[in-house]
Backbone as JSON Lines, residues from 0, in Angstrom:
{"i":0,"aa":"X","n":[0.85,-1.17,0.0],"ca":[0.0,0.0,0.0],"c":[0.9,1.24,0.0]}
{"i":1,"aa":"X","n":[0.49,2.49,-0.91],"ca":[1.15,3.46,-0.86],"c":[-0.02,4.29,-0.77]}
{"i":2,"aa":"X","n":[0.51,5.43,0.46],"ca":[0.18,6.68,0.78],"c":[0.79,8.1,0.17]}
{"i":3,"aa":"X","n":[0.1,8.84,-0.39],"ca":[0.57,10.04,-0.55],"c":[0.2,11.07,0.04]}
{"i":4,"aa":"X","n":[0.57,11.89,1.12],"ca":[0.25,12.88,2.18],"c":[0.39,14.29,1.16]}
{"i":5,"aa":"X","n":[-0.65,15.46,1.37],"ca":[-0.49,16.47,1.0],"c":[0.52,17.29,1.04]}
{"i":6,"aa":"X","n":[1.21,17.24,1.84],"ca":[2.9,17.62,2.98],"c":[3.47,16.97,1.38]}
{"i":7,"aa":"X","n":[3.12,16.15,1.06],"ca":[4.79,15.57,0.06],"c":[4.9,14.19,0.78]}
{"i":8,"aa":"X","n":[4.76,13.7,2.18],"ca":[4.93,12.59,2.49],"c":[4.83,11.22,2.06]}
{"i":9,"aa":"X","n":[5.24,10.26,1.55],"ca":[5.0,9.02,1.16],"c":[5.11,7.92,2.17]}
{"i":10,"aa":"X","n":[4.15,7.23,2.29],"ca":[4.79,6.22,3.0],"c":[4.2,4.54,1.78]}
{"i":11,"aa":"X","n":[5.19,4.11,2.7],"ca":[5.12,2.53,1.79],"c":[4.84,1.58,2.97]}
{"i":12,"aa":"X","n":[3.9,0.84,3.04],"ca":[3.34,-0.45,3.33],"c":[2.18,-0.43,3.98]}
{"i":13,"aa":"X","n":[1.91,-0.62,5.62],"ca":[0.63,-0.73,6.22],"c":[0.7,0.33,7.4]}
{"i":14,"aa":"X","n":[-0.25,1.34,6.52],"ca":[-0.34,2.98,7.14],"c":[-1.88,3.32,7.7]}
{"i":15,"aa":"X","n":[-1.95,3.76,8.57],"ca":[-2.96,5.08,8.23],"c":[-2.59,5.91,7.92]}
{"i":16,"aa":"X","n":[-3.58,6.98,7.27],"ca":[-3.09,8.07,7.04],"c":[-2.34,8.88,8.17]}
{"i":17,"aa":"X","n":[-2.52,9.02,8.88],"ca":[-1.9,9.51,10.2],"c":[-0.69,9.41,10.53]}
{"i":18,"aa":"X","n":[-0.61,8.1,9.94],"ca":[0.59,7.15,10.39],"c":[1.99,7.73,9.98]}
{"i":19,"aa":"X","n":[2.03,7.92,8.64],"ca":[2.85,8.45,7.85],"c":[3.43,10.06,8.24]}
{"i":20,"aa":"X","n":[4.67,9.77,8.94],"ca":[4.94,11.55,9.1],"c":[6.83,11.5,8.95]}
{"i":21,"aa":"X","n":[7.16,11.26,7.94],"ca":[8.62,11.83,6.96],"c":[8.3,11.61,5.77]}
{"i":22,"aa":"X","n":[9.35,12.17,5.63],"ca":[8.9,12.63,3.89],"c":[9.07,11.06,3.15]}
{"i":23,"aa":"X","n":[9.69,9.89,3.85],"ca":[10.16,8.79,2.95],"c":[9.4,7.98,4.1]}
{"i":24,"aa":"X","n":[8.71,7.36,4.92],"ca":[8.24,6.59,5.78],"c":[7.91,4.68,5.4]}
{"i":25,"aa":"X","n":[8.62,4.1,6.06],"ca":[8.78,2.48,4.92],"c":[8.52,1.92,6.49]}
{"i":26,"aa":"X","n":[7.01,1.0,6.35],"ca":[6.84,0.03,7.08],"c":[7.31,-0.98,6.62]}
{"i":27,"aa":"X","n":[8.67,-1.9,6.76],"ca":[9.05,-3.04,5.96],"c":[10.27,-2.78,6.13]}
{"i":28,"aa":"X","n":[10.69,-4.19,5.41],"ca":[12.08,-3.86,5.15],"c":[12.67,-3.39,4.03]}
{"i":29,"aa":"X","n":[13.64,-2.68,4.14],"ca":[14.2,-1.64,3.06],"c":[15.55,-2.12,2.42]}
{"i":30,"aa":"X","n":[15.52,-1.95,1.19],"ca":[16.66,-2.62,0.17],"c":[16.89,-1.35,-1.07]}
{"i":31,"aa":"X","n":[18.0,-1.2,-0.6],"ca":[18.9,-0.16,-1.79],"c":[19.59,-0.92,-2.88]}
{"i":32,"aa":"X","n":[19.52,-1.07,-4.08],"ca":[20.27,-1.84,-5.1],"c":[21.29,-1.0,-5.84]}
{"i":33,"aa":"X","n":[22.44,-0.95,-5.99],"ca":[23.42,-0.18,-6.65],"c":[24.15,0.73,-6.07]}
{"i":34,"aa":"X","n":[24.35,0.89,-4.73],"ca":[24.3,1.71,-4.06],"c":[26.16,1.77,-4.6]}
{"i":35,"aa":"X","n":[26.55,3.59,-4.37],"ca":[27.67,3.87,-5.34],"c":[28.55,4.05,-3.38]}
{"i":36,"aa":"X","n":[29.95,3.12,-4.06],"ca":[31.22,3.46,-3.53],"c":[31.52,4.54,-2.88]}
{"i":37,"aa":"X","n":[31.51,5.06,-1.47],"ca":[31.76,5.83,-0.74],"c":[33.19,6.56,-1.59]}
{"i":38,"aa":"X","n":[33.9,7.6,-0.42],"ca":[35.1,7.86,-0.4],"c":[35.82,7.44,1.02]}
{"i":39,"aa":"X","n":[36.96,8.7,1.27],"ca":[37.3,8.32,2.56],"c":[36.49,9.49,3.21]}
{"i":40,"aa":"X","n":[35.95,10.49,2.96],"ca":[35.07,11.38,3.46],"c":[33.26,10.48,3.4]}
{"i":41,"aa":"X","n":[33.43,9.09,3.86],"ca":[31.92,8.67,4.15],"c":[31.43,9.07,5.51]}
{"i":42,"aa":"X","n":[30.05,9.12,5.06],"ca":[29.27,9.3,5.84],"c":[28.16,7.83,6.41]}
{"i":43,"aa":"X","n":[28.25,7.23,7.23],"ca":[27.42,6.17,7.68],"c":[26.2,6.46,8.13]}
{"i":44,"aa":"X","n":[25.02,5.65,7.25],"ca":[23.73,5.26,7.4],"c":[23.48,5.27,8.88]}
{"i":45,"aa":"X","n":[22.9,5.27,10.08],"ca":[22.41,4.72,11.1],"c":[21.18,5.16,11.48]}
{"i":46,"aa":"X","n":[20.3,3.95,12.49],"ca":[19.02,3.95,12.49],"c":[19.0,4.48,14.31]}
{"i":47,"aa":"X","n":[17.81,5.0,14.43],"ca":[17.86,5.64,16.15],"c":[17.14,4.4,16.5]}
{"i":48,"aa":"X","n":[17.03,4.28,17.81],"ca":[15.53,3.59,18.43],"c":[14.18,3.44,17.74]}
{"i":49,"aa":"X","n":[14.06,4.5,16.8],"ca":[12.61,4.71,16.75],"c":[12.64,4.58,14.98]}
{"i":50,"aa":"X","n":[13.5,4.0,14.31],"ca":[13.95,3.67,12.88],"c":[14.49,4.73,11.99]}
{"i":51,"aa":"X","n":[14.36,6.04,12.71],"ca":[14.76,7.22,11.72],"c":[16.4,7.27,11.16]}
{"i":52,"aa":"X","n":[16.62,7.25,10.03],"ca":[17.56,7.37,9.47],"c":[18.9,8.59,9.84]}
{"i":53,"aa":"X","n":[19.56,8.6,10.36],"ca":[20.75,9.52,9.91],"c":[22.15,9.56,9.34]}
{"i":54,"aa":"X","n":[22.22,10.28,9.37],"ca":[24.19,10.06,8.43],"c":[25.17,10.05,9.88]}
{"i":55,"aa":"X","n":[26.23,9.89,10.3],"ca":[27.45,10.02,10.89],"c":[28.86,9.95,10.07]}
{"i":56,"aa":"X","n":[29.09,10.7,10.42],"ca":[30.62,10.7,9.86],"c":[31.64,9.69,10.09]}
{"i":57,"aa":"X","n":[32.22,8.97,9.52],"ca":[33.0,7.81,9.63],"c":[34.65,8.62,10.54]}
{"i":58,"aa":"X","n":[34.85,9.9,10.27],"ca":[35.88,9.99,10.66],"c":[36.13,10.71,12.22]}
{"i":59,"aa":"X","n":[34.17,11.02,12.57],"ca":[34.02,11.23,13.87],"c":[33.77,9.91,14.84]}
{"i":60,"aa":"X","n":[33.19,8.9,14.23],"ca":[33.49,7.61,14.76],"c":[34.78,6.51,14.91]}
{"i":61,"aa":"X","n":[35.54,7.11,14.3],"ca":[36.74,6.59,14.54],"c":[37.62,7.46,15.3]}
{"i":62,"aa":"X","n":[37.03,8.36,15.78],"ca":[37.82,9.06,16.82],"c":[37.16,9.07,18.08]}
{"i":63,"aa":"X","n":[36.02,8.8,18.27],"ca":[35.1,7.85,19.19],"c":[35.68,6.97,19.67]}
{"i":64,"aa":"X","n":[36.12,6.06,18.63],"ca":[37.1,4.57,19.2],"c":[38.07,4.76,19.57]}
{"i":65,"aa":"X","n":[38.87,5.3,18.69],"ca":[40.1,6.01,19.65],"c":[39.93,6.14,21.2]}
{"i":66,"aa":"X","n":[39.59,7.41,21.49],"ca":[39.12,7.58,22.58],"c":[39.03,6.37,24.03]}
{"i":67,"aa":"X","n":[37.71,5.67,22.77],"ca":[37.97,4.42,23.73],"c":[39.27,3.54,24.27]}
{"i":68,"aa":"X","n":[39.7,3.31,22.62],"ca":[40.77,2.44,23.03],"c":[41.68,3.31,24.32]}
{"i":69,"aa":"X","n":[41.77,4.37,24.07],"ca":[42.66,5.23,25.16],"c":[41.97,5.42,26.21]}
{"i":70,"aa":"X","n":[40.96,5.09,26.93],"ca":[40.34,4.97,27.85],"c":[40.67,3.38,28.44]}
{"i":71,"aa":"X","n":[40.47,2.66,27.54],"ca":[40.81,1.14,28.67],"c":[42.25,1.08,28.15]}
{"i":72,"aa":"X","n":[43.15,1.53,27.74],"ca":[44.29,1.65,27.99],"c":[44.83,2.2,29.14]}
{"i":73,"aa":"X","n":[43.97,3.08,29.36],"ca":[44.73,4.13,30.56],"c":[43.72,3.23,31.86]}
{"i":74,"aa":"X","n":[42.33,2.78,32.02],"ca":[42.24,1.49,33.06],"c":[42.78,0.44,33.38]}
{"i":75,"aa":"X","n":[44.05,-0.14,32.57],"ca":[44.52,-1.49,32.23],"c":[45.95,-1.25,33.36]}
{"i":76,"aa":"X","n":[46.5,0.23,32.53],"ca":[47.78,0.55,33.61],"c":[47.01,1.28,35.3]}
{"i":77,"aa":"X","n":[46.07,1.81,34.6],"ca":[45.37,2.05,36.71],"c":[45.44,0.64,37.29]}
{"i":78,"aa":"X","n":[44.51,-0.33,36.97],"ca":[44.65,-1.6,37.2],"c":[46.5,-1.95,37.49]}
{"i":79,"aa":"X","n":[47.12,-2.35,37.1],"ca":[48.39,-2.64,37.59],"c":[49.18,-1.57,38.38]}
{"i":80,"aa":"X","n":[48.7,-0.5,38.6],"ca":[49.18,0.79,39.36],"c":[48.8,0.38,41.0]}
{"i":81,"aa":"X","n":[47.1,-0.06,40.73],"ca":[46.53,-0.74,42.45],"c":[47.17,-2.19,42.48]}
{"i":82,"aa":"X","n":[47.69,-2.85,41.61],"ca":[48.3,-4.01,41.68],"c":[49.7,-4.14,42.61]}
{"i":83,"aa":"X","n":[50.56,-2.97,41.74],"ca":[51.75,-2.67,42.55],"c":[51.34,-2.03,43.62]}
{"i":84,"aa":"X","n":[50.32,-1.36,43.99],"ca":[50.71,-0.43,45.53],"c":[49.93,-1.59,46.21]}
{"i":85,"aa":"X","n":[49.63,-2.47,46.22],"ca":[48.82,-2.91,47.21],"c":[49.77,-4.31,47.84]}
{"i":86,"aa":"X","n":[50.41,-4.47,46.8],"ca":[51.4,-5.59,46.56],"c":[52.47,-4.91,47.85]}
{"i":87,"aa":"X","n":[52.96,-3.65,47.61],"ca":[53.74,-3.06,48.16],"c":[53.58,-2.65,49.66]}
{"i":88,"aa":"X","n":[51.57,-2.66,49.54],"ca":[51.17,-2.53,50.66],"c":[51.52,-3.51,51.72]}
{"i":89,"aa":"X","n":[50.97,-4.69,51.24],"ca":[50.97,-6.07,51.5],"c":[52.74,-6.08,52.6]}
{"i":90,"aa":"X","n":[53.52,-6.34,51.98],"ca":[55.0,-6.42,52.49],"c":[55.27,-5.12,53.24]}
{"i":91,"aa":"X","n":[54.64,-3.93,53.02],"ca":[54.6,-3.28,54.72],"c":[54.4,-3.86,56.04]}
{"i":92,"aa":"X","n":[52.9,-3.94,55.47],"ca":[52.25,-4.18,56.71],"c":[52.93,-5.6,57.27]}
{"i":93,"aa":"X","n":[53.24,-6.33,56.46],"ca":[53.75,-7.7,56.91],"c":[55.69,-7.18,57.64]}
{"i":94,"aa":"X","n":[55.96,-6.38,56.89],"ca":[57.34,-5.85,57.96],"c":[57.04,-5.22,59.17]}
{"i":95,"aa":"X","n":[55.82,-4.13,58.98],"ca":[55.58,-3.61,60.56],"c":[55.2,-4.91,61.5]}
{"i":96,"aa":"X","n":[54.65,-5.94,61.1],"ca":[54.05,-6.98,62.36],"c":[55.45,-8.18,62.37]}
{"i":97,"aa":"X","n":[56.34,-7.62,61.93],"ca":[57.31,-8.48,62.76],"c":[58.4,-8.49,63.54]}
């Protein structure tokens, strides 16, 4: 079933009229055929919670990860930082009690 909203809106599959509110609205699943070769300036497809389409930048998401990776990098050496002081702790307290 196709809807055409006065707005310009279309929607494709099982609508009310109501139902339909973006300009491209697809109850179903959706298939692009031919779709053309990015660059290194892509932009990535992604869907919210609620199915709406947006773009992201591939080169703001890879600095996202970054990030990450440098985040459990820098937990990995905290982690062995409480490893050594506690270690160090350990053989104090065991010199003060003897």
């Amino acid at each position: 079933m196709v809807i055409i909203k006065d707005e310009g809106y279309v929607g494709i599959g099982n609508f009310t009229q109501t139902e339909v509110t973006a300009t491209l609205d697809i109850n179903g699943t959706t298939r692009i055929r031919n779709l053309p070769a990015g660059d290194a300036e892509c932009l990535l497809v992604v869907a919210d919670t609620n199915g709406n389409l947006k773009t992201r930048n591939m080169k703001d998401i890879e600095i996202a990860l970054l990030k990450i990776e440098n985040l459990e990098n820098t937990i990995a050496d905290l982690e062995q930082q409480i490893q050594y002081l506690t270690s160090q702790f350990a053989m104090l307290s065991k010199t003060d009690n003897e």
